[in-house]
C-alpha positions, 0 to 999 in steps of 0.5 A: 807867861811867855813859856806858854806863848812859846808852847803854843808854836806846838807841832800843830793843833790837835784836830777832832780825831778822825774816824774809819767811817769817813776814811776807812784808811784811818781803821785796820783789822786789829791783829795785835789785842792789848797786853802788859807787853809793851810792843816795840816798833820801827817805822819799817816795822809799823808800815808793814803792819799797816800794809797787812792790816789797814782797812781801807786797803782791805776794802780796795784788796777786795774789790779787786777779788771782785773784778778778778772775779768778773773777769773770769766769768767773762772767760767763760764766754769763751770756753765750752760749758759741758753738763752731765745729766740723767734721770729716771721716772715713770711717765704716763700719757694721754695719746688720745689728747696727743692725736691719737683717737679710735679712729686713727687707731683702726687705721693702723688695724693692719698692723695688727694680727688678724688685721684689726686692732686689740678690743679695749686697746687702752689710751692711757699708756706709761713707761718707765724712762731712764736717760743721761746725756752729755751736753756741750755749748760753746760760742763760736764767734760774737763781737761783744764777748770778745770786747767784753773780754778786754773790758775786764781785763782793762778793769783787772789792771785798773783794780790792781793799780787802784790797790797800789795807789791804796797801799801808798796810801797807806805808806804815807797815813802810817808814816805821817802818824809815826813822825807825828809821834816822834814830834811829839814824843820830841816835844815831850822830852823838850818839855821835860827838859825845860821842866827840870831846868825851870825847878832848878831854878825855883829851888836856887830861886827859894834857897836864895831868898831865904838868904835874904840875897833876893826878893821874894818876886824872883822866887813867885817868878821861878814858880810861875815858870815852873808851872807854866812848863808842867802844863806845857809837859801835860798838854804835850803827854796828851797830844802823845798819847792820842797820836800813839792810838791813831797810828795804833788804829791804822796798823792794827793793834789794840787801842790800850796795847801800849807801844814804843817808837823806837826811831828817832826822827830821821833827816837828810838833805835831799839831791837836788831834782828837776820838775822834768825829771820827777814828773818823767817818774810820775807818768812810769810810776803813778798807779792813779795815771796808769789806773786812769789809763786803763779805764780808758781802755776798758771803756774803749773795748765797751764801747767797741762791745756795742759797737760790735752788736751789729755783727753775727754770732756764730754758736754751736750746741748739742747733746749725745745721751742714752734713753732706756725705756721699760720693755723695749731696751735702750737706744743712743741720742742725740743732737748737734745744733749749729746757730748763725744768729744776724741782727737785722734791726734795733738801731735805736738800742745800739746807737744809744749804747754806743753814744753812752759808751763814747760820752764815757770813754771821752769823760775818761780821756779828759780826766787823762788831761787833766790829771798829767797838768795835776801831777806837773802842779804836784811834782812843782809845789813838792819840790817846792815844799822840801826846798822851803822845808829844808831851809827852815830846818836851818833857820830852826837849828841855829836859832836853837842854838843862839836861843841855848848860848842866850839862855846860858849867858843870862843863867850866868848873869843871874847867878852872878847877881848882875840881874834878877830872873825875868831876863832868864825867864824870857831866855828860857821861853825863847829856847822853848819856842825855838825847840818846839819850831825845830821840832815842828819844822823836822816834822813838816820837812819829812812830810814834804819829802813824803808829798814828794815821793807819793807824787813820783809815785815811787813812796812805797818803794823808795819812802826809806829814801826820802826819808834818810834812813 
């Protein structure tokens, strides 16, 4: 029947439904268990919670804890590292295995009162050692610590814009899972409408026929409407209801906690924009552009790192400790230990880390290139697509409303008795259609203005915006 033929112009097909273990974006930490509770949420609503629990920006999150983390221990490098240590012990030696045999001792006989050495003077002696010392290193000078201390602070920034390029990610996944739920909660309810319109029909269709003022074809046809538009209601819950457990999977709430979308679906026509001037916000606002930047400088400074590895490293060490040694008291220690270490030759391992390091840092530039043409092409063919959106939400509106005016004339004409009800029955599958294109087209005009904010790199902070909210 035609009222399915127009029902296949749905919102779009249902895809197998994705899975967090290919894209970790479409997981989250679930947060809000399941209840009787219905859970009310707003897009803004439903976004926050996205931001807080979504796992693929989990995982980002904490991979720059992990940078955070190198980048401190390459502080260390600069700073002075001091210990405490002691200890006590008994100590037994062999001074005959240490040099000293009968023969060196009746050389120090002299020593001795009398001038000769003690009878049976024993070569295994023991003590009782106890000590503690402070010790203190720092590097001076090294050409390497320093470049690999701005290799992490490279890598520090270019994890935290990584994690905003993940969290307008996440904006865009959850938003796009929330209007996909308003279109087809749209659909539904234009199912529905459609559904009572179509029984109502059928029942004028029955209790004509029974008057005899009909053939009973026109009532076969009511009924046929009548059900065709109950699996269009069906097909139309369906897709609901798995929309509503992806959005729910990607914020954090439990699959069965039953949740209730309280925005409708927004529309605004947007001021009219350049390339030029989107693009000049991409190159500010891009946390991809200004991660790719960073990496650049970050393979700079290894690169000068190993460079660097030609230079002298200048260092300092020592110790100041107290050892107390049974039956002869204590006595102060120490040590201070200044080292100047040259490299002299290794030129085949430096050149090799230098000529790995500039091939990279030269991949990091190109990919520079490439990406400031990739986000002239995005900026063009987003502005393209809210240009084209918008006027097919035209078109979709007043076809809706002459597809309303038709379906109200030949319901006039039908209960006139002017015609039988196959004309009304075309009518009513062409309002169907044009109902479910309007929806399809509001649908994809929010998602172009979403494309278009996340390609200015601004969709976290100005979606509201873009979307007419």
């Amino acid at each position: 029947m035609l009222a399915i033929a127009g029902a296949q112009t749905r919102l779009h097909a249902q895809a197998s439904n994705p899975s967090s273990a290919t894209n970790p974006f479409f997981g989250s930490i679930t947060v809000h268990t399941a209840g009787d509770e219905t859970l009310k949420l707003s897009l803004d609503e439903a976004i926050g919670m996205g931001l807080k629990n979504n796992l693929g920006l989990k995982e980002v999150e904490n991979a720059e804890m992990a940078v955070q983390g190198e980048k401190n221990q390459a502080l260390q490098e600069f700073l002075p590292t001091i210990t405490l240590t002691g200890d006590t012990g008994v100590h037994q030696y062999n001074l005959a295995a240490q040099g000293f045999s009968p023969a060196v001792f009746s050389k120090f006989g002299a020593f001795f009162p009398g001038g000769v050495a003690p009878a049976g003077l024993s070569e295994i002696t023991h003590d009782t050692l106890t000590e503690g010392q402070v010790h203190f290193s720092q590097t001076l000078f090294s050409g390497p610590v320093i470049a690999g201390w701005r290799a992490a602070r490279a890598a520090e920034r270019s994890a935290h814009f990584a994690k905003m390029s993940a969290r307008g990610e996440v904006v865009q996944q959850v938003a796009t899972a929330y209007l996909h739920a308003i279109a087809d909660s749209s659909q539904v309810d234009n199912a529905k409408a459609l559904e009572s319109q179509d029984q109502l029909q059928l029942n004028n269709a029955h209790e004509a026929h029974l008057a005899g003022t009909v053939a009973n074809l026109d009532e076969l046809r009511a009924r046929v409407q009548v059900q065709s538009q109950q699996q269009v209601r069906i097909a139309a819950e369906n897709a609901l209801e798995k929309d509503l457990i992806l959005l729910k999977r990607e914020i954090g709430v439990d699959p069965g906690r039953k949740i209730a979308l309280t925005d409708p679906a927004p529309y605004s026509d947007l001021a009219a924009e350049t390339p030029e001037e989107v693009r000049a916000v991409a190159y500010q606002n891009r946390q991809d552009y200004q991660n790719l930047q960073n990496q650049a400088i970050e393979y700079k400074a290894i690169h000068a790192a190993y460079r660097s590895q030609r230079l002298p490293t200048l260092s300092f060490k020592g110790f100041y400790g107290v050892s107390e040694v049974s039956g002869v008291g204590a006595h102060g220690t120490f040590s201070a230990i200044g080292t100047l270490s040259v490299p002299l030759f290794r030129e085949a391992s430096l050149r090799g880390d230098t000529d790995a390091a500039q091939a990279q840092q030269s991949a990091v530039y190109d990919q520079l290139a490439d990406l400031k043409t990739h986000i002239d092409q995005q900026v063009r063919s987003a502005l393209l697509d809210v240009d084209a959106a918008s006027q097919l939400v035209q078109v979709a509106r007043s076809n809706v409303d002459l597809a309303t005016r038709a379906l109200s004339d030949e319901t006039d004409r039908v209960q006139a008795g002017v015609d039988d009800n196959l004309p009304l029955v075309t009518a009513q599958a062409t309002l169907a259609s044009a109902q479910s294109n309007l929806v399809n087209s509001l649908y994809r005009c929010n998602l172009s203005k979403l494309a278009l904010a996340r390609a200015a790199g601004i969709l976290e902070q100005q979606y509201r915006v873009y979307l007419g909210r």
